[in-house]
C-alpha positions as CSV (number, residue, x, y, z in Angstrom):
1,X,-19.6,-19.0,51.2
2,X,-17.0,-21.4,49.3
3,X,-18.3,-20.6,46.0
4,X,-18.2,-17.1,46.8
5,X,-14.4,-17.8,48.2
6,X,-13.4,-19.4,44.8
7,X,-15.0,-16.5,42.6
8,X,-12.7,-14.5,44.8
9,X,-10.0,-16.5,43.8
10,X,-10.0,-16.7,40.5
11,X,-10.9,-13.5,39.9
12,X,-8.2,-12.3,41.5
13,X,-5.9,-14.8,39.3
14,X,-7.3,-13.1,36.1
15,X,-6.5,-9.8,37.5
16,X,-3.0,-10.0,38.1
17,X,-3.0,-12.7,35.2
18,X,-4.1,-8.9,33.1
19,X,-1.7,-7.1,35.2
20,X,1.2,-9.4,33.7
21,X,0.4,-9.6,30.7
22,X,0.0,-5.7,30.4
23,X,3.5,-5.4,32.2
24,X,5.0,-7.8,29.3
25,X,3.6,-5.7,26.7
26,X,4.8,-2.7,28.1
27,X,8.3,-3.7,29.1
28,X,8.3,-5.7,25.3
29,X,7.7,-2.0,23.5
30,X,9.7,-0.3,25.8
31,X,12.4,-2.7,24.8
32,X,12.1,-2.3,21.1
33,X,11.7,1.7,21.5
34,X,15.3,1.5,22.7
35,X,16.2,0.1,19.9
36,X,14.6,1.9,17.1
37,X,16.5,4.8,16.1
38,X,14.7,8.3,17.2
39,X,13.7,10.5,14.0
40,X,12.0,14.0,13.2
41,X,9.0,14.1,10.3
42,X,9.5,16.3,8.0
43,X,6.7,17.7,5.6
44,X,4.1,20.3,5.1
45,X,0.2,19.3,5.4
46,X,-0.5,19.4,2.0
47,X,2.9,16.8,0.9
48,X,3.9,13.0,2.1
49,X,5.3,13.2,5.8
50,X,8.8,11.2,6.0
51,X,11.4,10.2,8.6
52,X,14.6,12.1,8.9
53,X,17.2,10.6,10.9
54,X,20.4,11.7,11.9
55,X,23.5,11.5,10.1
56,X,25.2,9.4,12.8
57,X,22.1,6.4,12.2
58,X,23.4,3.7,9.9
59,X,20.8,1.0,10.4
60,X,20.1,-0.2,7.2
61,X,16.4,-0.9,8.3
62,X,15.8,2.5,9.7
63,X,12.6,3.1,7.5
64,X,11.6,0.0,8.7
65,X,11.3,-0.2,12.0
66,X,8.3,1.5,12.7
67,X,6.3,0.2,9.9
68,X,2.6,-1.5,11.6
69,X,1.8,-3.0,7.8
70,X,4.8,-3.0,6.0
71,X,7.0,-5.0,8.0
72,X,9.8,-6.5,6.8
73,X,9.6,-9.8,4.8
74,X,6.0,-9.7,4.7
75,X,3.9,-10.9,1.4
76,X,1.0,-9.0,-0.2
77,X,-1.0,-11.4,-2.7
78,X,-3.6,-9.1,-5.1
79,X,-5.8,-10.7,-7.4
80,X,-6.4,-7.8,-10.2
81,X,-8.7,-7.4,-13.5
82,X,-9.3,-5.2,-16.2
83,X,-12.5,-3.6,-17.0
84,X,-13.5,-1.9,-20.0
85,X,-15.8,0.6,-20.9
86,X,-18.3,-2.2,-22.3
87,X,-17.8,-4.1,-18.8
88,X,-16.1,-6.8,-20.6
89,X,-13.2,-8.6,-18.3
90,X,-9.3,-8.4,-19.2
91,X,-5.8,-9.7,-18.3
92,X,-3.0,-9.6,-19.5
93,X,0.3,-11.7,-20.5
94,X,4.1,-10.5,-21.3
95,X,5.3,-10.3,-25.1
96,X,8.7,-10.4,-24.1
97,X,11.4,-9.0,-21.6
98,X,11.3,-6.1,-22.4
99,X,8.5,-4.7,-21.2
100,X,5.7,-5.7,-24.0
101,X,2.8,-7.2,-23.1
102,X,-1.0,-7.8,-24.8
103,X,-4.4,-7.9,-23.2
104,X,-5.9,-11.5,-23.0
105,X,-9.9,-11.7,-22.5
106,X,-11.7,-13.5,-19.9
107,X,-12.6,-16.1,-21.7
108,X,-9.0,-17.2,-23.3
109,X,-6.8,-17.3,-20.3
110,X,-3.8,-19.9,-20.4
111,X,-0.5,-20.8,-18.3
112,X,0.9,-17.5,-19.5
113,X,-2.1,-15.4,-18.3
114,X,-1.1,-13.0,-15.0
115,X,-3.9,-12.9,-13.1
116,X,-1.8,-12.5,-9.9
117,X,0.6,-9.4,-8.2
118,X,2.4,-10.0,-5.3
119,X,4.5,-7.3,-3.4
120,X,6.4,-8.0,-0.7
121,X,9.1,-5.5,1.6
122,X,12.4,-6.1,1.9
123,X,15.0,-6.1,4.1
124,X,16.9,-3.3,4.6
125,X,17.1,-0.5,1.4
126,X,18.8,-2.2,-1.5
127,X,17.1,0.8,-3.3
128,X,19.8,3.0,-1.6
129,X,22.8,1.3,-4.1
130,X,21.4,3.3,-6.7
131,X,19.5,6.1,-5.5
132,X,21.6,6.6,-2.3
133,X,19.6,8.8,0.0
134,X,16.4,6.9,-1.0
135,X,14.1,7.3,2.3
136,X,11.5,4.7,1.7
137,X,10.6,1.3,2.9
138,X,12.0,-1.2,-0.3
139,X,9.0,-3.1,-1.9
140,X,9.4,-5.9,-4.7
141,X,6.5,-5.9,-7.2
142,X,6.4,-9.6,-9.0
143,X,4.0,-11.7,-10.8
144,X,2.8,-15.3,-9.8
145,X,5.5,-17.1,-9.1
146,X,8.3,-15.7,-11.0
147,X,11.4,-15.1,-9.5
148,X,12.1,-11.8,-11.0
149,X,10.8,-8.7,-9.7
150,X,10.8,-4.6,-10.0
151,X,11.7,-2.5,-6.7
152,X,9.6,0.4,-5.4
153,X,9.0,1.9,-2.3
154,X,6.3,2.6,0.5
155,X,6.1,5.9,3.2
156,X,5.0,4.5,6.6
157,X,5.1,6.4,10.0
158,X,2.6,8.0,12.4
159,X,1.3,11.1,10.2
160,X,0.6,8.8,6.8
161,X,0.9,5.3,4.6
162,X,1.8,6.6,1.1
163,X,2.4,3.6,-1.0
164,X,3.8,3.3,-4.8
165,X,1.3,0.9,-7.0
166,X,2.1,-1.8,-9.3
167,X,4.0,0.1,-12.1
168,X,5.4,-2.6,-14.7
169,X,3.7,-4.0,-18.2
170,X,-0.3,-2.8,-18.3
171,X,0.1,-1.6,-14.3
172,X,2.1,1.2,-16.1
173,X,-1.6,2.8,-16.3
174,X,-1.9,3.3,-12.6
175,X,0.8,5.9,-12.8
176,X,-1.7,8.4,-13.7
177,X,-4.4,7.5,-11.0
178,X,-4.4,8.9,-7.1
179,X,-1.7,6.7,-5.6
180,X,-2.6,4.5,-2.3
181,X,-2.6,7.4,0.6
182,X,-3.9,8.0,4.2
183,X,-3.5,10.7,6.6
184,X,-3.6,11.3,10.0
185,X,-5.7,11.3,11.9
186,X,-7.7,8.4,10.4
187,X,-11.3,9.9,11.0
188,X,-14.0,10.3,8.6
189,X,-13.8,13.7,6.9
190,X,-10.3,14.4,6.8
191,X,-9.1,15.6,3.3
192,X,-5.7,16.6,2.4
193,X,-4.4,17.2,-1.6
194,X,-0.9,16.2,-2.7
195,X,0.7,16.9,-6.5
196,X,3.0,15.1,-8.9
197,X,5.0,15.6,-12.2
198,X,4.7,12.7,-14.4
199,X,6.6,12.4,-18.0
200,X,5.6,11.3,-21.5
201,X,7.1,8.2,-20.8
202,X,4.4,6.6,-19.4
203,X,2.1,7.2,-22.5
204,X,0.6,4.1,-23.9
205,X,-1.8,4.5,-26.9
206,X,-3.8,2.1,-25.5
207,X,-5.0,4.4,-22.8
208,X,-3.5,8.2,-23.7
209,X,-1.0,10.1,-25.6
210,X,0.8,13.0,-24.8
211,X,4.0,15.0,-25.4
212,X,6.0,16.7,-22.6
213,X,5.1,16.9,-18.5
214,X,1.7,16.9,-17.0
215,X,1.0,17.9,-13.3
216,X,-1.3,15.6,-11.9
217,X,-3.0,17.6,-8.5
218,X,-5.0,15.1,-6.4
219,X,-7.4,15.5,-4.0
220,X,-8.2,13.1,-1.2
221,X,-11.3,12.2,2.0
222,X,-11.7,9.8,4.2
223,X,-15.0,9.3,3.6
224,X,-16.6,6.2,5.9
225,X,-15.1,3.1,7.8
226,X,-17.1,-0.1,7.0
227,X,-17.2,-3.4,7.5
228,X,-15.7,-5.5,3.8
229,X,-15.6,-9.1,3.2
230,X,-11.9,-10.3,1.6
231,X,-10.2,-12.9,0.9
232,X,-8.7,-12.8,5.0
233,X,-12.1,-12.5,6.4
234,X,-14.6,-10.0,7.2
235,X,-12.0,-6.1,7.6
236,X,-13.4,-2.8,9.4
237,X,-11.5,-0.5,6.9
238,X,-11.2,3.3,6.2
239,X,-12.8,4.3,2.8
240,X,-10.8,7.0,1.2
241,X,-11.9,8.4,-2.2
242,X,-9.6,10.6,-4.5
243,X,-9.5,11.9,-7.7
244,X,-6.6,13.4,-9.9
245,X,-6.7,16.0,-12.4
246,X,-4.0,16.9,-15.2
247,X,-4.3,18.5,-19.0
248,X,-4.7,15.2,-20.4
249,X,-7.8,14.2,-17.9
250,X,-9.3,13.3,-15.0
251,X,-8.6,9.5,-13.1
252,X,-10.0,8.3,-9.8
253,X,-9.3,6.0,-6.7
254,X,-11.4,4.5,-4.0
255,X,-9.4,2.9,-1.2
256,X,-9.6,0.3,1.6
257,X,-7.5,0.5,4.5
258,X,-6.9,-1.3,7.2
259,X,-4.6,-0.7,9.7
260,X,-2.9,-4.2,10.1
261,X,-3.2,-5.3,6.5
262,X,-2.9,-2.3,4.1
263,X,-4.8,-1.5,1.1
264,X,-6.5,-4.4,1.0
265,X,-8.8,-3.0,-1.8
266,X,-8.3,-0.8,-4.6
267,X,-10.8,0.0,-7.3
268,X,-9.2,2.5,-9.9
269,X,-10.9,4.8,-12.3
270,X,-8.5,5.1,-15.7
271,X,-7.5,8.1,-17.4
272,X,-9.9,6.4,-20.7
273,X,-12.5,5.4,-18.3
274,X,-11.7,1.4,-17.7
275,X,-11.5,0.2,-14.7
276,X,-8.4,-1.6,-12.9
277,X,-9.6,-3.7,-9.6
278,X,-7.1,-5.0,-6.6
279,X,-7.9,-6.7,-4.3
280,X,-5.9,-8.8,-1.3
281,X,-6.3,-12.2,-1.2
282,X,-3.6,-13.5,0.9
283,X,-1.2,-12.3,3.3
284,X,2.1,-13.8,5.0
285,X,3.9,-12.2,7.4
C-alpha cells in the first residue's frame, strides 16, 4: 500500500512538473510573439514567399525574428571539394584581391589552400545601406579564418527557406545551379518550380561562356526524409532534388535539410558536369 502511495506521489510530481514546464513554454512564446512585429507573406506558388511589414515597423531585425535556422549570430562551418569529370579531387586558393584564384589538386594542398566556407547571419540588415529595401536575413560568406567577408542574404519564414550559396572566387559556379530551397509543407512529394535571370558576368571559361542573359527555370521535389550521418551527429533530413535548365545547359542539386540546422548537405551537379560537394561540419549558435 506505501509503495503504491509513493508511485502516487511522484507521479503526480511529474505531472504537474509537465504541466509547468508546458505553461513556461507557452507563456515564453507568447512573450516573444508580442514582441515580434506582425507581417503579411507575399508571393505566388510558383516564386520565393517573403515578409512584408508595415511601414510604421523599424526593427532593424525584423527579417530576423522568426528565423528557426538562421538566427542571428549563428556560424555555419562547410567543408567543400571539387570534383571533376575524371573523379579527380580539387581546391582552390586566391591569386589576388581581386577576385582571381587557381585550382590546387588534392595532393598539393598548402597554408594557402581553402578547404573551408563559413557563413554566418548577422545582426540586423547592414545590406539595407546599400540596397535599402533589401528584405532578406544578412549572411557573411568568409573563408577559414579570414577576417574579411562578402554579404548575401537568406528568405526564412513559415511558407519556405530560400538561401543564396557561396558566390565568391571558384563558388562563382554555383550561380548557375538550383539555389538551396524548401517549401511548405515539408512532405515528400511536394514540387514547386521557381525562375531566374542571370548575366554574362558570371561566365568563367573554366566551366562556360556565353554572351548576353540566360533564364535559368528550375524545378524542385521533396523527394524522401532519411536518416544522414554529419559532422553534428546522425540528422533525420528532407531530401529535395532540383534541376535547372537555361540555353547554355542543364545543372543539378540534391539537398539536405533539416529543420534546426539548415542545408546541412549539398551535392551540386555543374553546368560542365563536375561536381561541387558541401557539407556542414560544425555549427555555433
Amino acid at each position: 500500500m506505501k509503495a503504491k502511495l509513493v508511485l502516487l506521489i511522484i507521479f503526480t510530481i511529474i505531472i504537474q512538473s509537465c504541466k509547468n514546464e508546458t505553461k513556461q513554454n507557452v507563456a515564453e512564446f507568447e512573450e516573444k510573439a508580442i514582441n515580434f512585429p506582425s507581417y503579411d507573406l507575399i508571393g505566388e506558388d510558383e516564386s520565393i514567399i517573403v515578409e512584408s511589414f508595415d511601414s510604421t515597423v523599424v526593427d532593424i531585425n525584423k527579417f530576423n525574428h522568426n528565423n528557426i535556422v538562421f538566427k542571428v549570430g549563428s556560424e555555419f562551418t562547410y567543408s567543400f571539394e571539387h570534383v571533376t569529370n575524371d573523379n579527380k579531387i580539387k581546391y582552390f586558393k586566391k591569386t589576388d584581391g581581386y577576385g582571381n584564384w587557381e585550382f590546387v589538386d588534392s595532393d598539393s594542398l598548402d597554408f594557402s589552400t581553402l578547404q573551408i566556407i563559413k557563413i554566418s547571419v548577422a545582426n540586423g540588415n547592414p545590406m539595407s545601406n546599400s540596397i535599402p529595401d533589401y528584405s532578406q536575413t544578412n549572411l557573411k560568406y568568409s573563408f577559414s579564418n579570414e577576417s574579411s567577408y562578402s554579404m548575401s542574404g537568406v528568405i526564412e519564414n513559415e511558407a519556405n527557406v530560400w538561401m543564396h550559396p557561396p558566390r565568391d572566387y571558384y563558388f562563382e559556379i554555383l550561380e548557375l545551379n538550383p539555389f538551396p530551397y524548401i517549401k511548405a509543407p515539408f512532405e515528400i512529394g511536394n514540387k514547386w518550380k521557381w525562375s531566374l535571370k542571370i548575366g554574362d558576368s558570371w561566365a568563367d571559361k573554366r566551366w562556360k561562356m556565353w554572351q548576353g542573359t540566360i533564364e535559368n527555370k528550375y524545378e524542385y521535389e521533396i523527394v524522401d526524409k532519411r536518416k544522414l550521418e554529419t559532422g553534428l551527429g546522425e540528422l533525420n533530413c528532407y531530401v529535395i532534388k532540383s534541376n535547372a535548365e537555361s540555353r547554355i545547359g542543364k545543372t543539378e542539386l540534391t539537398a539536405f535539410f533539416h529543420e534546426k540546422y539548415g542545408f546541412v548537405k549539398l551535392n551540386y551537379k555543374n553546368i560542365d558536369g563536375t561536381k561541387t560537394n558541401l557539407e556542414l561540419i560544425e555549427y555555433n549558435e
